[in-house]
KELUM-889119 format. One record per residue (C-alpha): residue number from 1; x, y, z. Coordinates in steps of 0.02 Angstrom, whole numbers, plus 50000, padded with zeros to 5 digits. Each point is the difference from the previous one (the first is absolute). Layout:
NUM X Y Z
...
***
This chain:
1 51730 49898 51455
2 50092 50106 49874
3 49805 50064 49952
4 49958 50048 50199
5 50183 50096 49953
6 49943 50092 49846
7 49846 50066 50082
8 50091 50052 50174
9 50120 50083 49881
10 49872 50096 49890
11 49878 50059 50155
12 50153 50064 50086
13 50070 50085 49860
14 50023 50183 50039
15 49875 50071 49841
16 49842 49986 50101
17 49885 50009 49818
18 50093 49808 49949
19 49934 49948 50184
20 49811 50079 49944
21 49999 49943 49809
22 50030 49838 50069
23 49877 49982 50129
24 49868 50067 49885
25 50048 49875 49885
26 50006 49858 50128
27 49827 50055 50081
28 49911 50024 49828
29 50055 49838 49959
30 49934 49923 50136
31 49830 50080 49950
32 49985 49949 49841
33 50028 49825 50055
34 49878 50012 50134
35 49852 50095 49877
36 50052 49891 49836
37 50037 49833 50090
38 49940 49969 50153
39 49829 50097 50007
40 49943 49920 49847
41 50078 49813 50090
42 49893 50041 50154
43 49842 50041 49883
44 50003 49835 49908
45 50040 49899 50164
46 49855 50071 50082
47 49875 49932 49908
48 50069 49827 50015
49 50014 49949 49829
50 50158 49902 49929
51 50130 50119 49870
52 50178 49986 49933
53 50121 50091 50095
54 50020 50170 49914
55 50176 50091 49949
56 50021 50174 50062
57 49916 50123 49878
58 49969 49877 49856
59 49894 49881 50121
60 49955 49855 49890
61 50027 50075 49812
62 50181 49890 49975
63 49906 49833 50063
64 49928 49975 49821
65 50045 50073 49823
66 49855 50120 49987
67 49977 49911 49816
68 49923 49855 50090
69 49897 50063 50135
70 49854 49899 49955
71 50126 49856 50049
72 50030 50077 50160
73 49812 50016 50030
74 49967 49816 49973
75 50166 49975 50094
76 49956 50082 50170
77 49793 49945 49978
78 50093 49814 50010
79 50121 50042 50138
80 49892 50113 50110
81 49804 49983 49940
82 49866 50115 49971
83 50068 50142 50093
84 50191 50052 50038
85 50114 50147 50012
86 50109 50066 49884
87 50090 50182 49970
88 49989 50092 49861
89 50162 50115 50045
90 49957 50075 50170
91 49822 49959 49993
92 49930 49868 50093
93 49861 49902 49886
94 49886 49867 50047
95 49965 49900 49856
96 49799 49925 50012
97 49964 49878 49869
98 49862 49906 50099
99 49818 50068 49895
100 49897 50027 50158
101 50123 50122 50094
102 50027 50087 49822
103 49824 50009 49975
104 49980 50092 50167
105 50139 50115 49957
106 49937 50058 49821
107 49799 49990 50049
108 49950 49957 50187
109 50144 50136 50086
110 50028 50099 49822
111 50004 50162 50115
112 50144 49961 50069
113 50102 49944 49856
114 49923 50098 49870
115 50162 50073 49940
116 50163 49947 49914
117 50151 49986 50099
118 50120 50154 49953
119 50157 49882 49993
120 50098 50110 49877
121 49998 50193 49966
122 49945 50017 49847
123 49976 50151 49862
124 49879 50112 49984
125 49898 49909 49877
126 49996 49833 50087
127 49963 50087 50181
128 49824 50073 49881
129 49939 49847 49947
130 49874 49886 50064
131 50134 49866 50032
132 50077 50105 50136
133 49869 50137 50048
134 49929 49968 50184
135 49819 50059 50089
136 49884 50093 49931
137 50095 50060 49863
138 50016 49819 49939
139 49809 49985 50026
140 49982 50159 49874
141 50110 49946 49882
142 49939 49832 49996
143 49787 50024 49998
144 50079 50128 49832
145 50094 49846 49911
146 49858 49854 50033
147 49915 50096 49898
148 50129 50001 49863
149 49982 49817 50013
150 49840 49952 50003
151 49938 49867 49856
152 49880 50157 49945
153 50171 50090 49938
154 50108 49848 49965
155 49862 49952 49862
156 50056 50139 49883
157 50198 49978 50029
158 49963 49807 49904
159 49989 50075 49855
160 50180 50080 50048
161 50067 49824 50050
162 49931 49929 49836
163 50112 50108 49897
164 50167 49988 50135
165 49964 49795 49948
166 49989 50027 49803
167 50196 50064 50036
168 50025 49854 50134
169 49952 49862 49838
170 50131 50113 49892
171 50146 49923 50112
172 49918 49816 50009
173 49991 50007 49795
174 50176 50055 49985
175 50047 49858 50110
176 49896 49876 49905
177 50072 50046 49826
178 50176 50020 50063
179 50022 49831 50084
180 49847 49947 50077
181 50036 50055 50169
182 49958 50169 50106
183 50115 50069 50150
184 49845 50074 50121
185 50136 50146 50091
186 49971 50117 49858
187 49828 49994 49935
188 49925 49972 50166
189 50093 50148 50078
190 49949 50102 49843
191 49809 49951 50041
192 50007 50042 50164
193 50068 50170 49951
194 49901 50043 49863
195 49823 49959 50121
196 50063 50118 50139
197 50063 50155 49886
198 49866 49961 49876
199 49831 49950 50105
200 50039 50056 50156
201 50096 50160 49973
202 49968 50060 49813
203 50170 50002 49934
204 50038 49925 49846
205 50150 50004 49921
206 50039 50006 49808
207 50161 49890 50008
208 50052 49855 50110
209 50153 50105 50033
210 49905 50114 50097
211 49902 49897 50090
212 50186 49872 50056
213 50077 50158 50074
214 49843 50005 50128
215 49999 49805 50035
216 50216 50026 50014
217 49941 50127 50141
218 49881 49890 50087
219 50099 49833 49999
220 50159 50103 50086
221 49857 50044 50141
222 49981 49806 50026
223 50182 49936 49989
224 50079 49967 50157
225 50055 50152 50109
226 50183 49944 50088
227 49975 49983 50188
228 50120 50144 50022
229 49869 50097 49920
230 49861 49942 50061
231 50068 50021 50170
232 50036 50187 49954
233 49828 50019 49931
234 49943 49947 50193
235 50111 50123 50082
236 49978 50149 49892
237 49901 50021 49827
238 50108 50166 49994
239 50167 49896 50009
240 49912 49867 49891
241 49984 50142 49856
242 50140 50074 50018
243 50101 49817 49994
244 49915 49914 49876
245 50049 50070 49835
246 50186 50031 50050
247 49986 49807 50037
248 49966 49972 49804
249 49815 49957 50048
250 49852 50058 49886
251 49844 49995 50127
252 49982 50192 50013
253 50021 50036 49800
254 49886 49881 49964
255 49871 50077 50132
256 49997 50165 49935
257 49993 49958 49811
258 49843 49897 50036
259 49955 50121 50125
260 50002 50144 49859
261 49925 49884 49867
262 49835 49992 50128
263 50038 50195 50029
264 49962 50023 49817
265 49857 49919 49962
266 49924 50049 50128
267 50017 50190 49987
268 49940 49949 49785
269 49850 49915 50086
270 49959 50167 50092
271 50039 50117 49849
272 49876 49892 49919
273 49863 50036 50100
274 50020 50162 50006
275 49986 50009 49822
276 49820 49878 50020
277 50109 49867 49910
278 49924 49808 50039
279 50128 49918 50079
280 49999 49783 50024
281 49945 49949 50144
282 50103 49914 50095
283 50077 49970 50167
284 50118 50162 49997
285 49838 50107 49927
286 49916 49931 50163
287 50157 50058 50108
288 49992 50185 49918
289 49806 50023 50030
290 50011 49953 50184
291 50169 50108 50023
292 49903 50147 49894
293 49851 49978 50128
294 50120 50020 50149
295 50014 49806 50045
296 50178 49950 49951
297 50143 50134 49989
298 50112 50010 49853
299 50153 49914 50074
300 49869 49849 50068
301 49952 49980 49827
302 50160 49973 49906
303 50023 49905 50147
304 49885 49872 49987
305 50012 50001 49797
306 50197 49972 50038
307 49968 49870 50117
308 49881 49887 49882
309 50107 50005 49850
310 50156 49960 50121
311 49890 49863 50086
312 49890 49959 49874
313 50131 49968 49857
314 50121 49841 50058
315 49872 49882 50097
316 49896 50017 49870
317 50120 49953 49861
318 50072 49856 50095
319 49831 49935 50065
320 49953 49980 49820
321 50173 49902 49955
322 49958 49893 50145
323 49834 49942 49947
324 50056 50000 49836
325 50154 49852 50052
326 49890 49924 50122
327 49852 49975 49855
328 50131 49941 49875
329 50074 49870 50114
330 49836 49929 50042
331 49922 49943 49844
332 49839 49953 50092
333 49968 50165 50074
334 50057 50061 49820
335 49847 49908 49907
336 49888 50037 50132
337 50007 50192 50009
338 50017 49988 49787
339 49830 49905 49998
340 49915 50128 50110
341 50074 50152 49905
342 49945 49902 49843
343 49819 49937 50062
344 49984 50222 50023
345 50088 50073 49878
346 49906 50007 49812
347 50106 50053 49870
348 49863 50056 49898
349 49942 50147 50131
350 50110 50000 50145
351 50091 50132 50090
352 50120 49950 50148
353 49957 50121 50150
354 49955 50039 50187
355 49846 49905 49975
356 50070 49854 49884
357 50167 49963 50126
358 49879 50038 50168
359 49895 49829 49938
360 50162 49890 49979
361 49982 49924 50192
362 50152 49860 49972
363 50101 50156 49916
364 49965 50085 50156
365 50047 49844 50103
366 50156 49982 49926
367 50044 50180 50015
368 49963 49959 50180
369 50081 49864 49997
370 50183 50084 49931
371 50009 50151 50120
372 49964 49843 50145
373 50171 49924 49942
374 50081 50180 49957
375 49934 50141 50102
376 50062 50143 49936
377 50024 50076 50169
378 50074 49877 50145
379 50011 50130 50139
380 49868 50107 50019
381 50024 50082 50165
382 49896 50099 50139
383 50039 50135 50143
384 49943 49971 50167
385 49927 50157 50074
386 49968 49927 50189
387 50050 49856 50098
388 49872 49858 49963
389 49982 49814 50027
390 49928 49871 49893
391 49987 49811 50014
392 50105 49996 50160
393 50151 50111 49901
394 50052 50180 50063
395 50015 50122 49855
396 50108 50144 50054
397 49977 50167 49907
398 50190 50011 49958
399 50002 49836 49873
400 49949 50008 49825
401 49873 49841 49955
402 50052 49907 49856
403 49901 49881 49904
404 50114 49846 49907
405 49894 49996 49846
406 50075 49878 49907
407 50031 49888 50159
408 49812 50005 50016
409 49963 49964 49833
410 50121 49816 49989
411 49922 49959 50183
412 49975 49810 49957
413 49853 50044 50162
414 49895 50113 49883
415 50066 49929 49833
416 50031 49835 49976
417 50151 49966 49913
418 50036 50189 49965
419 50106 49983 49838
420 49884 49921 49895
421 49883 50134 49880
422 49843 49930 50058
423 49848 50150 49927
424 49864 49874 50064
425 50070 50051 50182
426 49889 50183 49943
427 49837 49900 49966
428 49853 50068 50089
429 49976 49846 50109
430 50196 50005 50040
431 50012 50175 50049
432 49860 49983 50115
433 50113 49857 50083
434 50154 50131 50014
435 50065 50066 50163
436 49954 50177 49992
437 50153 50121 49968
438 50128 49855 49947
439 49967 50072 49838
440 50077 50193 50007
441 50068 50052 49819
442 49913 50152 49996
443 49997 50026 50181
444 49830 50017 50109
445 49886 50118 50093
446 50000 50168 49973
447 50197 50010 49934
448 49947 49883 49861
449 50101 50034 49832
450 49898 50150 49904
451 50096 49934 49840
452 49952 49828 49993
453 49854 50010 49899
454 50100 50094 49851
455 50114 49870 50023
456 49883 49856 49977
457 49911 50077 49865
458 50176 50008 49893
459 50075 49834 50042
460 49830 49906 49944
461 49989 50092 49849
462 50182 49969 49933
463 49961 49815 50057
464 49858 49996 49919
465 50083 50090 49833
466 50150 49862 50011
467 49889 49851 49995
468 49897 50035 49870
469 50140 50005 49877
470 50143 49896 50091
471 50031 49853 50090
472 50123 50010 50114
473 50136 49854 50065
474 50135 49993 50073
475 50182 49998 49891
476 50181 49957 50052
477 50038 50178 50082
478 49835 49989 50094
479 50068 49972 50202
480 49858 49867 50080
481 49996 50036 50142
482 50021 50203 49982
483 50147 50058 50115
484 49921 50160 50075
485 50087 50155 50098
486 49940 50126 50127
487 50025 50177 49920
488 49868 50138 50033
489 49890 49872 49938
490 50019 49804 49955
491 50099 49971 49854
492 50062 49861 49875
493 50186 49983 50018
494 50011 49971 49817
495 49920 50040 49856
496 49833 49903 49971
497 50003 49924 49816
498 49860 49920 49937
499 49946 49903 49838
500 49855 50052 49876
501 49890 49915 49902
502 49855 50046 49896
503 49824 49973 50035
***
């Protein structure tokens, strides 16, 4: 009662602008609740399909610590099945982890999910890149990069990965002589690094304090934005920027010092040809030829070149540190894959490259193998551009399609008991027995992962580097089973420390 008193009092008070501030507020309030709430509700219950009930404005983000979401994925796969609900904020999001529907999403009805959901406003440079591009532009962008690619072009870059491993084996040495173990964070990062500004981009640095200020800037882009934020950045990238550094965040520094280091070589990569100066090519000599014959623009290109170091550098580094624990812990995979490097390799007149790491087929298994058990991205996501139904379930336009990943990948359905590293699962005859699209690391169809074959191409050769010279085993400090977290990317919780032994 003494509430129904307050607002008699206040809409009867003689100052007639109290009586309007407050009805604004009252009737804006009850539209945000009905566009952020209940809209999105109705969206998710038309289709049918179980969900958590959301919170206003968060929707389902305080359900989980977003440190575990591949928890949460194999969490709601148990509680609801293949496909359920969820809300990322105020979007509604169907999660599909059953292979045929996601098949007919990324191949059979491509057209009409052919672009990334725009959950988040984001800068300049990420709205450029192929990640987040749309239509035809995508299409443009994307027939440019394949190119860049292509195992034609990759073939030269070996050479480039060859001489980013020489430095890996500098930090597995100094491990060996100091106390016979190696932490992977470090050198593994450093690889990772070195291959993108080295092979892919033509930067090399001098000093390793050059090249830690770049990977500081890139690992603040993939630490873990506070939901405040992140709900900012969804409301208004103007607010975001303006916000974010008074907040003692680091995002937009680190963004513009990478985004000047591209800035610069690429304007030295131009000077050059003017001046008929051979310049190495690589992927961003490939960007600058198509922008200087009108098919990328400048801002697309430091883009995209942004956009692959950013993407590129992490999953890479930790995909190798997780093939690297899994083939230490398993001591029969380990002599395996060392007998086929050794049965190839001659010391005598041997050089490891495309073509020596390319006819390794149970390296390449257990490659496959590693990014089944740690995808390094567990929600890949999809907009819907019109209403559509498949296999009996109404896709409205308004949701964003999600894809559980790493729920897919520990399906005991498609993988028989999902934790264990099993490589054999890759054999020729097994893979022919796989349900199509339960395998998704590097995505499918058309939106396939451009980067995936640089990636490959590194992580075998640093494998193949390591076991030629070291045996690896597990020590004390080495976690069996590896605690994991959802970042940007999967992550070891802890440091990953393994033992060394000579060959």
């Amino acid at each position: 009662m003494d509430t129904l008193y307050i607002i008699s009092a206040i809409f009867w008070f003689p100052s007639s602008w109290i009586q309007i501030v407050v009805i604004s507020l009252f009737y804006s309030l009850i539209y945000s609740i009905f566009k952020h709430y209940c809209l999105p509700y109705r969206v998710l219950r038309r289709t049918g399909i179980p969900f958590d009930r959301p919170t206003y404005l968060v929707g389902n983000n305080f359900d989980f610590d977003p440190l575990t979401l591949h928890k949460r994925q194999l969490e709601q796969q148990k509680k609801y099945g293949l496909v359920y609900g969820d809300f990322f904020f105020t979007i509604p999001t169907i999660f599909i982890a059953d292979p045929e529907m996601i098949k007919s999403i990324m191949v059979t009805h491509f057209s009409n999910f052919c672009n990334r959901f725009q959950a988040i406003n984001m800068p300049i440079l990420f709205e450029k890149s192929i990640l987040r591009i749309a239509d035809e532009p995508w299409k443009r962008i994307r027939t440019v990069m394949i190119g860049s690619f292509s195992a034609a072009k990759l073939k030269p870059i070996g050479n480039l990965v060859s001489d980013s491993c020489r430095i890996l084996m500098i930090s597995f040495d100094e491990g060996f002589h100091k106390n016979k173990k190696v932490s992977l964070t470090k050198p593994c990062e450093h690889l990772s690094m070195h291959v993108l500004l080295a092979a892919a981009f033509g930067i090399e640095f001098e000093t390793l304090k050059d090249e830690s200020k770049i990977t500081e800037a890139v690992n603040v882009l993939f630490a873990n934005m506070p939901v405040g934020l992140r709900m900012v950045m969804m409301l208004s990238i103007r607010l975001w920027e303006f916000l974010e550094p008074l907040m003692g965040g680091k995002v937009l520094s680190s963004m513009d010092y990478l985004m000047q280091i591209v800035l610069n070589v690429i304007n030295d990569r131009r000077n050059n040809i003017k001046l008929n100066k051979s310049c190495r090519q690589d992927i961003l000599q490939m960007l600058i030829e198509a922008g200087d014959k009108g098919k990328l623009t400048d801002e697309e290109i430091v883009a995209q070149v942004f956009f692959l170091m950013v993407g590129g550098y992490q999953t890479t580094a930790n995909t190798l540190m997780f093939a690297l624990h899994s083939i230490a812990t398993n001591s029969n995979v380990q002599e395996k894959l060392y007998d086929e490097i050794q049965a190839k390799y001659d010391n005598n007149n041997c050089h490891i490259d495309y073509d020596f790491v390319l006819e390794l087929p149970y390296l390449k298994m257990v490659l496959e193998e590693t990014t089944r058990m740690y995808p390094p991205v567990i929600f890949p996501d999809r907009g819907v551009k019109e209403d559509i139904t498949i296999n009996g379930l109404l896709i409205p336009k308004e949701v964003m399609i999600g894809f559980p990943t790493y729920a897919i990948h520990h399906n005991p359905d498609y993988w028989p008991n999902p934790e264990e590293f099993r490589p054999e699962r890759f054999t020729v005859e097994e893979k022919a027995k796989q349900i199509p699209f339960s395998y998704i690391t590097f995505g499918g169809g058309q939106r396939h992962c451009l980067g995936m074959r640089l990636a490959k191409l590194e992580v075998k050769m640093a494998i193949v580097n390591i076991l030629l010279k070291y045996e690896l085993f597990p020590v004390e400090e080495t976690k069996v089973p590896l605690e994991i977290k959802s970042e940007a990317t999967l992550m070891p919780v802890e440091e990953i420390i393994l033992g060394l032994k000579k060959r």
